[in-house]
VOGU-363419 format. One line per 2 residues: number of its first residue (from 0); for each residue x, y, z of N, C-alpha, C. Coordinates in Angstrom, 1 decimal, padded with zeros to 4 digits. Atoms other than C-alpha are relative to their C-alpha. Example, Ala and Ser with C-alpha at 12.3 -4.5 7.8 and 13.67 -1.06 7.14 Angstrom:
<atoms>
0	000.9,-001.2,000.0,012.3,-004.5,007.8,000.9,001.2,000.0; -000.9,-001.1,000.0,013.7,-001.1,007.1,-000.8,001.1,000.8
</atoms>
This chain:
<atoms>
0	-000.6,-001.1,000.7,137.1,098.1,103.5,001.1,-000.5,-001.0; -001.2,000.7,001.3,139.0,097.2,100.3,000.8,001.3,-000.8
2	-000.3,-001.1,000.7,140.8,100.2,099.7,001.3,000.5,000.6; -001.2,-000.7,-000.6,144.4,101.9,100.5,000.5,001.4,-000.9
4	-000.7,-001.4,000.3,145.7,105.5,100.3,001.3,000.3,-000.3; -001.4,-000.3,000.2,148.6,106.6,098.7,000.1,001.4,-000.4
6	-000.2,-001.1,000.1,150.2,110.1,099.1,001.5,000.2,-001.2; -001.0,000.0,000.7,151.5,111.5,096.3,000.2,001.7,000.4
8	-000.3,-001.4,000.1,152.6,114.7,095.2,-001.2,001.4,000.1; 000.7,-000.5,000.4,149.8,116.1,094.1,-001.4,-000.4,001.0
10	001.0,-000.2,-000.5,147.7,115.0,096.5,-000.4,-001.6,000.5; 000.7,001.4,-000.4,146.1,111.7,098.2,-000.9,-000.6,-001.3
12	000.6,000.4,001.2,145.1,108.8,095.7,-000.3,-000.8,000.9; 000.7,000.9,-000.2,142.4,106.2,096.8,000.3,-000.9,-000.7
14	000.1,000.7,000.9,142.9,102.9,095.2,-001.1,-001.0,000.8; 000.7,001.6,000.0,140.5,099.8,095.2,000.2,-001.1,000.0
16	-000.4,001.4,000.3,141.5,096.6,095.4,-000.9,-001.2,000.0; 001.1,001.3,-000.1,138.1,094.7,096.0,000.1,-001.0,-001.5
18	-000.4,000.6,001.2,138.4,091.8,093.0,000.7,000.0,-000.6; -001.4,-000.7,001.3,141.6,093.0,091.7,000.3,-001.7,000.1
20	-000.4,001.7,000.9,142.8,088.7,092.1,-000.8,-000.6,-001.1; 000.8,000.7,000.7,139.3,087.5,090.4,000.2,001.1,-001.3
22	-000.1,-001.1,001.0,140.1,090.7,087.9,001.3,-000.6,-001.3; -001.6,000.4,000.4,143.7,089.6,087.1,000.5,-001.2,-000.1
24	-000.5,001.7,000.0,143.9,085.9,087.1,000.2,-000.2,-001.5; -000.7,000.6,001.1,145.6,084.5,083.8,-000.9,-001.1,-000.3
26	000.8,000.8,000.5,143.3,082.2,081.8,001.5,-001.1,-000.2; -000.5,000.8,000.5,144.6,078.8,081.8,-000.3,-001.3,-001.1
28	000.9,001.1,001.1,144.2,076.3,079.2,-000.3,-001.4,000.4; 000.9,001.1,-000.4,141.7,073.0,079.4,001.7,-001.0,000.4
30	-000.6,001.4,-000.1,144.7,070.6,079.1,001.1,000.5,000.9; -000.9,-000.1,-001.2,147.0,072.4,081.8,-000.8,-000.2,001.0
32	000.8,000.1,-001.0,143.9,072.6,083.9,-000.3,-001.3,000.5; 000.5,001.1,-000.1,143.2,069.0,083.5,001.3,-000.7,001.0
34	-001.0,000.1,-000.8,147.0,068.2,084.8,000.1,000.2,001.0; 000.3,-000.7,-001.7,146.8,070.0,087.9,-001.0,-000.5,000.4
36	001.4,000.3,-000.8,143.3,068.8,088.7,000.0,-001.4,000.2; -000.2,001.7,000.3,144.5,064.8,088.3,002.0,-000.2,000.3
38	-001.4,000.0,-000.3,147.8,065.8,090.4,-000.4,-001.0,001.4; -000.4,001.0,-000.8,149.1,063.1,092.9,-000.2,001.1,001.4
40	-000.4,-000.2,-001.5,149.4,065.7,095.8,-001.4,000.9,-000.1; 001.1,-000.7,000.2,146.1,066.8,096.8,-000.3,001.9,000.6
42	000.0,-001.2,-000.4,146.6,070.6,098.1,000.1,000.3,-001.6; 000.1,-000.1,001.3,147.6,070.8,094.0,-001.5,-000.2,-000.6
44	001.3,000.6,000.6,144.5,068.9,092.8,-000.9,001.0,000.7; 001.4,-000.5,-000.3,141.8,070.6,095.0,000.4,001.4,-000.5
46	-000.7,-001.4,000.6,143.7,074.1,093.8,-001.1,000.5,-001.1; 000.2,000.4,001.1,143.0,073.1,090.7,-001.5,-000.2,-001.2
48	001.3,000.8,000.6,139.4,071.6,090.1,-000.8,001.1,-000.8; 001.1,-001.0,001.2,137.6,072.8,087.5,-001.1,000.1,-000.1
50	001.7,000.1,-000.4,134.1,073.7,088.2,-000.5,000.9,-001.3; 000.9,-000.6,001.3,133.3,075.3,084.7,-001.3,-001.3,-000.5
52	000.9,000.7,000.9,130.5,073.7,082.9,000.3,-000.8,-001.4; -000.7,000.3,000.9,130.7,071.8,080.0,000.2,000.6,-001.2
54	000.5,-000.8,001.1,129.8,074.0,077.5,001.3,001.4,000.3; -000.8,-000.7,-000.2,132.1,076.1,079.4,001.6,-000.2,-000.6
56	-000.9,001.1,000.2,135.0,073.8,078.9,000.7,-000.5,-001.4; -000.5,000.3,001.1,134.6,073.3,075.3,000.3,001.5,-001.0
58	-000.7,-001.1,000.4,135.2,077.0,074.7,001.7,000.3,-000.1; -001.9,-000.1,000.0,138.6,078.1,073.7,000.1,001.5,001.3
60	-000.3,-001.4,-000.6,139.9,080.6,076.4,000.3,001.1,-000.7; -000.1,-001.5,000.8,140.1,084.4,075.5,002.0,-000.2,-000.1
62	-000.9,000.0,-000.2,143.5,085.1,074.3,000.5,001.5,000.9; 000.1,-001.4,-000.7,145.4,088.1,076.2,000.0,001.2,-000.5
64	-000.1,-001.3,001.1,145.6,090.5,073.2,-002.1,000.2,000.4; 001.6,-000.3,-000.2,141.1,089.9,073.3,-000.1,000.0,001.3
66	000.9,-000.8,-001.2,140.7,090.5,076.7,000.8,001.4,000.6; -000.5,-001.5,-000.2,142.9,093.5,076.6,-000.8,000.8,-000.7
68	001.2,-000.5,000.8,140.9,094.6,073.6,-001.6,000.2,000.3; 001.8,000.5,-001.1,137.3,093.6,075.9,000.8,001.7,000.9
70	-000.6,-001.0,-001.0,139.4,095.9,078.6,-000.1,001.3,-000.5; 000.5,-001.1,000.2,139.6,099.0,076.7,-000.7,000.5,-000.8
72	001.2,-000.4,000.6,136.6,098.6,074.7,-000.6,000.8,001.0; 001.0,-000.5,-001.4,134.8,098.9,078.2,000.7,001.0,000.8
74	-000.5,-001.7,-000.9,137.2,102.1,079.9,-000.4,000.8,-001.3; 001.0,-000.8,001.3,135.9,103.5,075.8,-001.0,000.6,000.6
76	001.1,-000.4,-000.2,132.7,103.1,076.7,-000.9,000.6,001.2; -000.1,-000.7,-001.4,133.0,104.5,080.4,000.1,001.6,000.1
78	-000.6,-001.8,000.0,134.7,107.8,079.3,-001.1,000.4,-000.6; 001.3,-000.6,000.9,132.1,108.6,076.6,-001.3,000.0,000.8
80	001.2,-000.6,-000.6,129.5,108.2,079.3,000.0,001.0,001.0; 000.3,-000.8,-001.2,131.2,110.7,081.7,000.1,001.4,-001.2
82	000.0,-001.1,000.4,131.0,114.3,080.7,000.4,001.2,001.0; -000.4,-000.3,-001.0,133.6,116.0,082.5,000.2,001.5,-000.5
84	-000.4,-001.7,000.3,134.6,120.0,082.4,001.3,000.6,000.6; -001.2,-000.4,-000.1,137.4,121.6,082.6,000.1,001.9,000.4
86	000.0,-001.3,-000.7,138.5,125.2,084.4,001.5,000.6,-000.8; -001.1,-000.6,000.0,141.1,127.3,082.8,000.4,001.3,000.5
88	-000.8,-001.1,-000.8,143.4,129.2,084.8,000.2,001.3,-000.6; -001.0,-001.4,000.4,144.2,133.0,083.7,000.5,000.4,000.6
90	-001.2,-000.3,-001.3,145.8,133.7,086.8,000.8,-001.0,000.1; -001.0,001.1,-000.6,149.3,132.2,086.9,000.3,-000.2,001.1
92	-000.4,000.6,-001.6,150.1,130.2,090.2,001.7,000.0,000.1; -002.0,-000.1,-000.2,153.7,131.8,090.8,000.3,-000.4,001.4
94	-000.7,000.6,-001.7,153.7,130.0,094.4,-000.2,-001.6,-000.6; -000.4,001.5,000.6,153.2,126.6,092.4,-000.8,-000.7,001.3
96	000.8,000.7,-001.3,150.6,125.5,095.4,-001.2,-001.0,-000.7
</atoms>
């Protein structure tokens, strides 16, 4: 179960946390990765190893402005596929429930 409840005001909110580390990891670059992966203390080094490909390797990493821009391209193209509806009130709620 990858999930925790939080009570707010308005009501219990479900969150998710399944992949939120592999979601949120910080791209690091080839030549800090190389440092760390050719460190003297080996709990650092095996941390470290870089199991990309090579083709992988000779890519430049995304910067964080383009994978923010990736990020709300794809919640864009999320919303536009839901088609939600809306209820409006003519009775005011003078108990505020």
């Amino acid at each position: 179960n990858f999930e925790f409840t939080i009570r707010h005001y308005a009501g219990d909110v479900t969150y998710e946390y399944e992949g939120f580390v592999e979601k949120n990891q910080d791209t690091l670059y080839n030549d800090l990765l190389l440092v760390m992966a050719t460190s003297t203390l080996p709990i650092i080094a095996e941390r470290f190893t870089d199991l990309r490909s090579e083709e992988e390797r000779a890519k430049r990493p995304l910067s964080v402005t383009t994978q923010f821009k990736q990020q709300v391209s794809n919640l864009i193209a999320t919303l536009e596929r839901c088609h939600p509806h809306y209820i409006r009130c003519i009775k005011p709620n003078s108990s505020k429930k």
